[in-house]
C-alpha positions as CSV (number, residue, x, y, z in Angstrom):
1,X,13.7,0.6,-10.8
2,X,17.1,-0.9,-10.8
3,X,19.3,0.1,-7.7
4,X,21.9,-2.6,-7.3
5,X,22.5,-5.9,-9.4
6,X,25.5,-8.8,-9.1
7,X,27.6,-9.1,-12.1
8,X,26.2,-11.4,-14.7
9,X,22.3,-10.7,-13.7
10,X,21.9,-9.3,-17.3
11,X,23.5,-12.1,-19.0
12,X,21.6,-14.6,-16.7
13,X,18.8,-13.6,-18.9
14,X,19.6,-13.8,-22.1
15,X,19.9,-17.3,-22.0
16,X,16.3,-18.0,-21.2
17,X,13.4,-18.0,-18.9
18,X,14.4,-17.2,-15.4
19,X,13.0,-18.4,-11.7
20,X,13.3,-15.6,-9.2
21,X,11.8,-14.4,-6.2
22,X,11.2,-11.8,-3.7
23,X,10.5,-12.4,-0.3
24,X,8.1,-10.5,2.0
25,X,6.6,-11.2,5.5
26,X,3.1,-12.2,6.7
27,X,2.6,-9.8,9.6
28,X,-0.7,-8.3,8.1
29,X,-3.6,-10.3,6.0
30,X,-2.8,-7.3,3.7
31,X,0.2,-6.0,1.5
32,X,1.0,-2.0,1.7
33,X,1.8,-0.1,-0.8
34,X,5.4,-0.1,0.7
35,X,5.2,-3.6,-0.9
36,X,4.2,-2.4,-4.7
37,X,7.7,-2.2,-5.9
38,X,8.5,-5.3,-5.5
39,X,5.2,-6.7,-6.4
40,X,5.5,-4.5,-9.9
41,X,9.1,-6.2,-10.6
42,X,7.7,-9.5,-10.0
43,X,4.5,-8.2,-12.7
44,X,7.6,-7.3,-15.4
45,X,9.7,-10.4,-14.8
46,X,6.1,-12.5,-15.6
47,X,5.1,-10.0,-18.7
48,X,8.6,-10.3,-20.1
49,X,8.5,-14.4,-20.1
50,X,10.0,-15.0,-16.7
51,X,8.8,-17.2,-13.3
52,X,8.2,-15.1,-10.6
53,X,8.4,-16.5,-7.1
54,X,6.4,-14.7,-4.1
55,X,8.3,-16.2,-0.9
56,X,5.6,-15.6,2.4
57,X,8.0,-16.6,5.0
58,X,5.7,-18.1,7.8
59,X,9.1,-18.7,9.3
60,X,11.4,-15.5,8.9
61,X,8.1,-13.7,10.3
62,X,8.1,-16.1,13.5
63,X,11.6,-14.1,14.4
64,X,11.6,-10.9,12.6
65,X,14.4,-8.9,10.0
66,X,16.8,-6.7,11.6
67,X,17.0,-4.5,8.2
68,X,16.1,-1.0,8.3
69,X,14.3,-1.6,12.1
70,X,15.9,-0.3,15.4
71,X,13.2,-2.6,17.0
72,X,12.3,-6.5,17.1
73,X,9.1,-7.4,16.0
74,X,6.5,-8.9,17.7
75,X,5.9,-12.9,16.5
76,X,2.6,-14.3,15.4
77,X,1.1,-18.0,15.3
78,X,1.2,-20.3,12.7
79,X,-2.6,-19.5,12.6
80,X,-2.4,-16.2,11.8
81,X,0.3,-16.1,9.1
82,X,-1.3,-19.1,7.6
83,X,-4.6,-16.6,7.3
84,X,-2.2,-14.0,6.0
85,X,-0.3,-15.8,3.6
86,X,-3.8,-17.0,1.7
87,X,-4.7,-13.2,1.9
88,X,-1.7,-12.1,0.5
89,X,-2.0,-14.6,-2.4
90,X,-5.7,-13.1,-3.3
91,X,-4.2,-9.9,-3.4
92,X,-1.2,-10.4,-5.4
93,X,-3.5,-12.7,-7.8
94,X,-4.4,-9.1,-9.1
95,X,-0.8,-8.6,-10.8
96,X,0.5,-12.0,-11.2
97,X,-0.9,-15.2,-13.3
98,X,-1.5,-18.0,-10.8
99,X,-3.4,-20.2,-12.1
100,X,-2.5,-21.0,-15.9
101,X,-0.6,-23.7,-17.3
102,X,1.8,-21.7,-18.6
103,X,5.8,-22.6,-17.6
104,X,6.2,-19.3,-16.4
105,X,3.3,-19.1,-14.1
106,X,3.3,-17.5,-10.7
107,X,3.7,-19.8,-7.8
108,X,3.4,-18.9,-3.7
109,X,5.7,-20.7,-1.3
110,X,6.1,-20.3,2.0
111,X,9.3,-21.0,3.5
112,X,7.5,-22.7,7.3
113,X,7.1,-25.6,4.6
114,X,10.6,-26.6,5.0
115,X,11.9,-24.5,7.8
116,X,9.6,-26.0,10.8
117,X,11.2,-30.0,11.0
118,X,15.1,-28.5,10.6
119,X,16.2,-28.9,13.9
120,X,19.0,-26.4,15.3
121,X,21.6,-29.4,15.0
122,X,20.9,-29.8,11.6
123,X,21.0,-25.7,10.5
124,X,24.0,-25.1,12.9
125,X,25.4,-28.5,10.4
126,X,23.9,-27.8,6.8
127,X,24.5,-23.8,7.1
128,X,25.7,-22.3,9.6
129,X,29.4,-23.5,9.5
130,X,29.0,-22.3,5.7
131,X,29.0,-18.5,6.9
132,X,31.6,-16.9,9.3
133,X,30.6,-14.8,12.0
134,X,32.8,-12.1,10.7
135,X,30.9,-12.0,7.3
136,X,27.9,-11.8,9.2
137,X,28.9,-9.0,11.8
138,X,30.0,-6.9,8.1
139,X,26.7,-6.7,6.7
140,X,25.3,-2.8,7.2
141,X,22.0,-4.4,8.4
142,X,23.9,-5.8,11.3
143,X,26.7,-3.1,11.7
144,X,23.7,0.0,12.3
145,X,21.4,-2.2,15.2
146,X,24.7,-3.0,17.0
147,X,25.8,0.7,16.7
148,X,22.4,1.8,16.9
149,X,20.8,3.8,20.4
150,X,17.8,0.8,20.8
151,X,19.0,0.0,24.3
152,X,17.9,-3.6,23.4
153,X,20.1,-4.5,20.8
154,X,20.0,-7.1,18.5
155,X,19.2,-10.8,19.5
156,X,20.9,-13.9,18.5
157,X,17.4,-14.6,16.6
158,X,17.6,-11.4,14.6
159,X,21.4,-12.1,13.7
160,X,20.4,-15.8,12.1
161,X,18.1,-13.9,10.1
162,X,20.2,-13.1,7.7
163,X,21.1,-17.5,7.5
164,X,18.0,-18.5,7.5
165,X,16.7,-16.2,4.3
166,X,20.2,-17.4,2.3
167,X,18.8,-20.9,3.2
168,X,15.8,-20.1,1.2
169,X,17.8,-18.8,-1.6
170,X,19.6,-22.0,-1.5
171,X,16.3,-24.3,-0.7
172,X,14.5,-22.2,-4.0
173,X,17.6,-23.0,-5.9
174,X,18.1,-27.0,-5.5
175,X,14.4,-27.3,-5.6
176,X,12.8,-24.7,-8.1
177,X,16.0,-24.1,-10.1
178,X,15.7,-20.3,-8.2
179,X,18.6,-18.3,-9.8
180,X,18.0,-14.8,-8.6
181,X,16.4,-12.9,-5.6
182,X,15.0,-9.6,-5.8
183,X,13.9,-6.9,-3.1
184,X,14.6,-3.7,-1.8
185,X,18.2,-1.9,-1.4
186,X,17.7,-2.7,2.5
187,X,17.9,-6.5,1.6
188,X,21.3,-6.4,-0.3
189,X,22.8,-8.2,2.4
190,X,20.3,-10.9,2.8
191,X,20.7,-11.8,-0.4
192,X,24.0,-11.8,-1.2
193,X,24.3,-13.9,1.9
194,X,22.3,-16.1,0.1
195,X,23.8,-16.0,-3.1
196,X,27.9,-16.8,-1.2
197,X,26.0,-20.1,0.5
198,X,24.8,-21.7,-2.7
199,X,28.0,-20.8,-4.0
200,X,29.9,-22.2,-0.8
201,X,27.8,-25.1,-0.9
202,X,26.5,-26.2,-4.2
203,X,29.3,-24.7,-6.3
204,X,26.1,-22.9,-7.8
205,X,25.8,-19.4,-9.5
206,X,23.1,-17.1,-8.4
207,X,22.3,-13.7,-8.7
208,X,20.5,-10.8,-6.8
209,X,18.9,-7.3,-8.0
210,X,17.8,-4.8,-6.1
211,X,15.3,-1.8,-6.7
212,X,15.4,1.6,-4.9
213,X,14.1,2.2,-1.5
214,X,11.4,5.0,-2.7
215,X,10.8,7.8,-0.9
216,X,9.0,10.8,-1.2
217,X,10.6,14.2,-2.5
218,X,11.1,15.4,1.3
219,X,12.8,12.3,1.9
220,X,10.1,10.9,4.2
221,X,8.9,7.2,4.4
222,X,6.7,6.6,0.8
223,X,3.1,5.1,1.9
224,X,3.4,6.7,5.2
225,X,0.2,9.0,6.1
226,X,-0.7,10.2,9.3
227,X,-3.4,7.4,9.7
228,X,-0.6,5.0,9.0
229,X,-0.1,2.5,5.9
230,X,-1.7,3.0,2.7
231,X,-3.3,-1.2,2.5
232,X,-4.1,-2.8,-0.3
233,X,-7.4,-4.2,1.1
234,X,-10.5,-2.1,0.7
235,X,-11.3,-2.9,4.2
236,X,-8.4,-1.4,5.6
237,X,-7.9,1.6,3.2
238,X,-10.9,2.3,1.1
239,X,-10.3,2.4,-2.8
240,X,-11.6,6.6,-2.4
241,X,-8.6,7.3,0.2
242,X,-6.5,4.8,-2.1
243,X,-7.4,7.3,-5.2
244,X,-7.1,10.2,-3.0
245,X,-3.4,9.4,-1.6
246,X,-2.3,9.4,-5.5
247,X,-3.9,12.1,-6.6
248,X,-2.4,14.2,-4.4
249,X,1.1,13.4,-4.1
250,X,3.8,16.4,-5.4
251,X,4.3,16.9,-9.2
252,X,8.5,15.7,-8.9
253,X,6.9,12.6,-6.4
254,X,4.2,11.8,-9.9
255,X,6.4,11.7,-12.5
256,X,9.3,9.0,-10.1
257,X,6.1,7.0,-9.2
258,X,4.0,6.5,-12.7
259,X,7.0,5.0,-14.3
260,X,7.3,2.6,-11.4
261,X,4.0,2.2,-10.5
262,X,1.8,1.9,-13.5
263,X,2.8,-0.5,-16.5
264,X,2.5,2.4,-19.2
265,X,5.3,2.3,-21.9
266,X,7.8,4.7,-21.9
267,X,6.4,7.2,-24.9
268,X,3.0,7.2,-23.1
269,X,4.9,8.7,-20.1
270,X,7.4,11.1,-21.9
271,X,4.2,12.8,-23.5
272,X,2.6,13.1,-19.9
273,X,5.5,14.7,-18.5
274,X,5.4,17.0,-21.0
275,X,2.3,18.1,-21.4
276,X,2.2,18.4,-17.2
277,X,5.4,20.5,-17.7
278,X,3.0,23.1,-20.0
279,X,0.2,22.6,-17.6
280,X,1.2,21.9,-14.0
281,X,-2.0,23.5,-12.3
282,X,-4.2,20.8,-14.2
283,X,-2.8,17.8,-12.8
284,X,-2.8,15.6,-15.5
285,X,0.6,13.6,-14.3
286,X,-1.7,12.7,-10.8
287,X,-4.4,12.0,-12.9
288,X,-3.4,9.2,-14.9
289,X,-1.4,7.8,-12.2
290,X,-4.1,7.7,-9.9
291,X,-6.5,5.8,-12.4
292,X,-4.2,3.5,-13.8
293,X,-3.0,2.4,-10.1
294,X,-6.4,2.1,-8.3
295,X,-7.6,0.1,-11.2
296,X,-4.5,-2.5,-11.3
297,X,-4.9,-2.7,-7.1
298,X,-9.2,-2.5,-7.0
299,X,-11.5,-1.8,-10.1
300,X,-12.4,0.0,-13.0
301,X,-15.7,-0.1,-10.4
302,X,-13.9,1.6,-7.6
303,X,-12.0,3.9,-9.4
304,X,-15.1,5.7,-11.3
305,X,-16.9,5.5,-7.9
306,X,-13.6,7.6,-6.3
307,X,-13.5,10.0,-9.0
308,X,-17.5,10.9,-8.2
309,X,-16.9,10.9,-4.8
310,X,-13.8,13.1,-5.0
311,X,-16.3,15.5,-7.2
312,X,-18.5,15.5,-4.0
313,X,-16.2,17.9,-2.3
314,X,-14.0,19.6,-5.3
315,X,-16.8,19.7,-8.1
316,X,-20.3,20.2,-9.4
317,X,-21.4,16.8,-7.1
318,X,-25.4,17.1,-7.0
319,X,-28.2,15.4,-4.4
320,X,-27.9,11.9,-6.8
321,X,-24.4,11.7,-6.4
322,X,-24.6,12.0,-2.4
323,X,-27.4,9.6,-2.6
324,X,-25.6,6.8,-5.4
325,X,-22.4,6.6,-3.5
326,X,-21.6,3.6,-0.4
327,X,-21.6,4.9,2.7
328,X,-18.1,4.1,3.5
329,X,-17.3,6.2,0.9
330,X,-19.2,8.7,1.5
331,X,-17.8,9.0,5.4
332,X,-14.3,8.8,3.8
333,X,-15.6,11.7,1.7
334,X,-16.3,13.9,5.2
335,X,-13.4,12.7,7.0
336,X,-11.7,15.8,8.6
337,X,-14.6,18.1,8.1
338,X,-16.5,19.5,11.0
339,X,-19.4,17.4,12.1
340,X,-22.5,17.0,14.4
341,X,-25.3,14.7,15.9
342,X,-29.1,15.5,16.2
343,X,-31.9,12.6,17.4
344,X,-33.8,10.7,15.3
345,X,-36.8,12.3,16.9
346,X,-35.8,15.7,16.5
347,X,-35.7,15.5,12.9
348,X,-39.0,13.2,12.6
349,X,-40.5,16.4,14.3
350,X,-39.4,18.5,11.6
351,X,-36.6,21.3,12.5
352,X,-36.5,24.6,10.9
353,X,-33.0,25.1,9.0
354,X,-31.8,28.4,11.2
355,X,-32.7,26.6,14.7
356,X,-31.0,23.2,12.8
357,X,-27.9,24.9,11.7
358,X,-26.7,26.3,15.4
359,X,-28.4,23.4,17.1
360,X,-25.8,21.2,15.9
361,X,-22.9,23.5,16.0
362,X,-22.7,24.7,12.4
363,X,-23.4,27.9,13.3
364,X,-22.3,29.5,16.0
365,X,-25.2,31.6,16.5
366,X,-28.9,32.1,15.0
367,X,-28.4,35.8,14.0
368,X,-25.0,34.2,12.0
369,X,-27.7,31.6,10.5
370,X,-29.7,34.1,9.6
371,X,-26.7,36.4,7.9
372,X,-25.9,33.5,6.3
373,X,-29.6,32.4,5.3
374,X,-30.0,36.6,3.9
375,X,-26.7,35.4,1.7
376,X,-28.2,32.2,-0.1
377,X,-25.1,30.5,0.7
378,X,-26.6,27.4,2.4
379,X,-27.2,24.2,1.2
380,X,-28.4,21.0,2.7
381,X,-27.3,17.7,0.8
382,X,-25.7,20.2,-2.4
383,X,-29.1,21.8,-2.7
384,X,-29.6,25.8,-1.7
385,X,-32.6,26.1,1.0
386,X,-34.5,29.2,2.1
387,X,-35.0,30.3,5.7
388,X,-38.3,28.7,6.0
389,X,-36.9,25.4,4.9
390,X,-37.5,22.3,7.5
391,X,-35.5,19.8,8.0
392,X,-37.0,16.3,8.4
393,X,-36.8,12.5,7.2
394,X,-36.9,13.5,3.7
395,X,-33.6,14.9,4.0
396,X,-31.0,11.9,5.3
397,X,-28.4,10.1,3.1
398,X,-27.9,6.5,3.8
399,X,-31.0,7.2,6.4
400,X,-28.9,8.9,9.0
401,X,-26.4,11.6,7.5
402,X,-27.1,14.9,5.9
403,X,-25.0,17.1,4.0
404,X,-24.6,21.2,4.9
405,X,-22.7,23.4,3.4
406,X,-22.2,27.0,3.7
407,X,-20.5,29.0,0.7
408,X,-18.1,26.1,-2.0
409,X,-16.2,25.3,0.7
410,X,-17.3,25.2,3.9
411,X,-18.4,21.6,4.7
412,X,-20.5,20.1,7.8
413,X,-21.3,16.3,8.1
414,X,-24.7,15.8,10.5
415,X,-25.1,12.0,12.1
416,X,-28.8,11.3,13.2
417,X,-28.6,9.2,15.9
């Protein structure tokens, strides 16, 4: 997980418990799991007798971070990152301790607290003449917007972003006795920016670290899917497509992400690399890094109710297991699959299964229904039906879905409006 790290970081902590943060926007009331590596540093640090610092900055997300963007971002109220911020805080609650007595316990701050009364006379006085525009202009952060094709460019409020979050370093540092940062490789510039003002203007020492900037084994954006983000809320991305995403990522991708993503020591994960090495095909890498990550970010709960859902389409699911599980999950299940609508008052009538499986587009015709009928290979809700089989009230899931399947694999999802 280490990438970069100033001279002295490793000796910073041998001398005893160390204060450090990371730093991460309130654009969304929810983290990504773009955000997990950093969250998982701050989850060591803690575990290993450390005070972890989560920085929400309500004001760095007012104006936005020139690193790795080509584009500004748009600005939100105080309302809404307020709302944020306390969702974040829930979320990371999950991996960090809060709420204990302990001297190393977690703490949120959120750097609006002490940005919104510094007037621009006072920044342009207490920092700005601290930092030379020509240090500025050579971070790479800078260098690759004003080189960049954006036609935009990069704004005076993007270029004092880089200020503002080395003010934090050096506001965490007088008043939490903050010694290190920690982010992603993107942020080395950020940081070190911050590390050169306390030093500038404190005659302080402090320290940055950097992890990796992971990526998948094609080299494209990690978390990325073509529905967008992989959230860490339920609501946003349910714990099944959570499950799902790590479940299926590539056998080189597994093996990076379980020692970064899971807290399992180091001999638990040499033996699962090896024994995935024997057997590939079975998955076991995937396995285990699926069910120890959707437990840390959901539930023991969620994760046993993703593995029987995921059995709904790839194993021996029956009728109970259609029946027991949510109906979000169960429409998470079907996503993608072919799918169809019929009236409430068709099926209180009662419809016969060969005049039910092309009225709803299943089959494309009733002598393909009836092939297929001749073949006992359909089922309605994981349960094989004859051709004088009706289909009526008795039938629906959740009260308005049913289940059809022709063959193991062929899937058809049926809404009864």
């Amino acid at each position: 997980m280490l990438h970069t790290m100033m001279p002295g970081t490793e000796e910073l902590f041998e001398k005893g418990m160390v204060t450090a943060y990371v730093g991460t926007d309130p654009t969304a009331d929810s983290l990504h799991i773009g955000h997990l590596v950093s969250i998982m540093m701050l989850k060591h640090l803690q575990s290993c007798g450390h005070k972890p610092l989560m920085l929400v900055g309500g004001a760095t997300g007012m104006i936005g971070d020139p690193s790795g963007k080509s584009d500004e971002r748009n600005l939100l109220s105080e309302e809404v990152l307020r709302h944020n911020q306390e969702a974040i805080r829930r979320q990371l609650s999950r991996f960090l301790d809060f709420d204990s007595d302990a001297p190393n316990a977690a703490e949120m701050v959120n750097n609006y607290d002490w940005m919104k009364d510094f007037s621009f006379l006072d920044f342009a006085r207490e920092v700005g003449k601290h930092i030379t525009v020509n240090y500025m202009m050579a971070k790479d952060s800078v260098k690759s917007r004003l080189n960049g094709t954006a036609n935009d460019g990069l704004s005076f409020t993007e270029f004092t972003y880089q200020l503002l979050q080395g003010y934090d370093f050096l506001h965490l540092y007088k008043e939490k006795g903050c010694r290190l940062q920690m982010g992603g490789s993107d942020q080395w510039g950020n940081i070190t920016t911050g590390t050169e003002l306390i030093r500038r203007k404190e005659a302080g020492e402090a320290f940055g670290l950097t992890c990796p900037l992971i990526t998948k084994a094609d080299g494209k954006k990690f978390g990325k899917t073509e529905k967008g983000n992989i959230w860490l809320d339920a609501e946003r991305t349910s714990p099944y497509e959570f499950y799902q995403f790590w479940l299926n990522v590539s056998d080189s991708d597994a093996e990076r992400y379980i020692k970064i993503f899971t807290s399992l020591d180091k001999e638990t994960i040499d033996a699962l690399i090896a024994r995935h090495a024997e057997a590939p095909h079975m998955r076991e890498l995937q396995s285990v890094l699926a069910r120890e990550i959707t437990i840390m970010v959901h539930s023991e709960e969620d994760y046993n109710a993703a593995v029987e859902a995921s059995q709904i389409l790839f194993g021996r699911a029956t009728k109970e297991n259609l029946v027991n599980i949510s109906e979000k999950n169960l429409l998470a299940v079907f996503d993608g699959v072919p799918q169809g609508e019929i009236s409430m008052s068709e099926i209180a009538a009662g419809v016969e299964i060969e005049k039910a499986l092309v009225a709803v587009g299943f089959m494309p015709s009733l002598s393909e229904a009836r092939r297929a009928m001749k073949e006992n290979s359909i089922s309605l809700n994981k349960e094989k039906v004859s051709a004088s089989y009706v289909v009526g009230e008795k039938d629906l899931i959740k009260g308005r879905y049913i289940v059809l399947q022709r063959g193991k694999k062929n899937y058809f999802l049926l809404t009864v409006k």
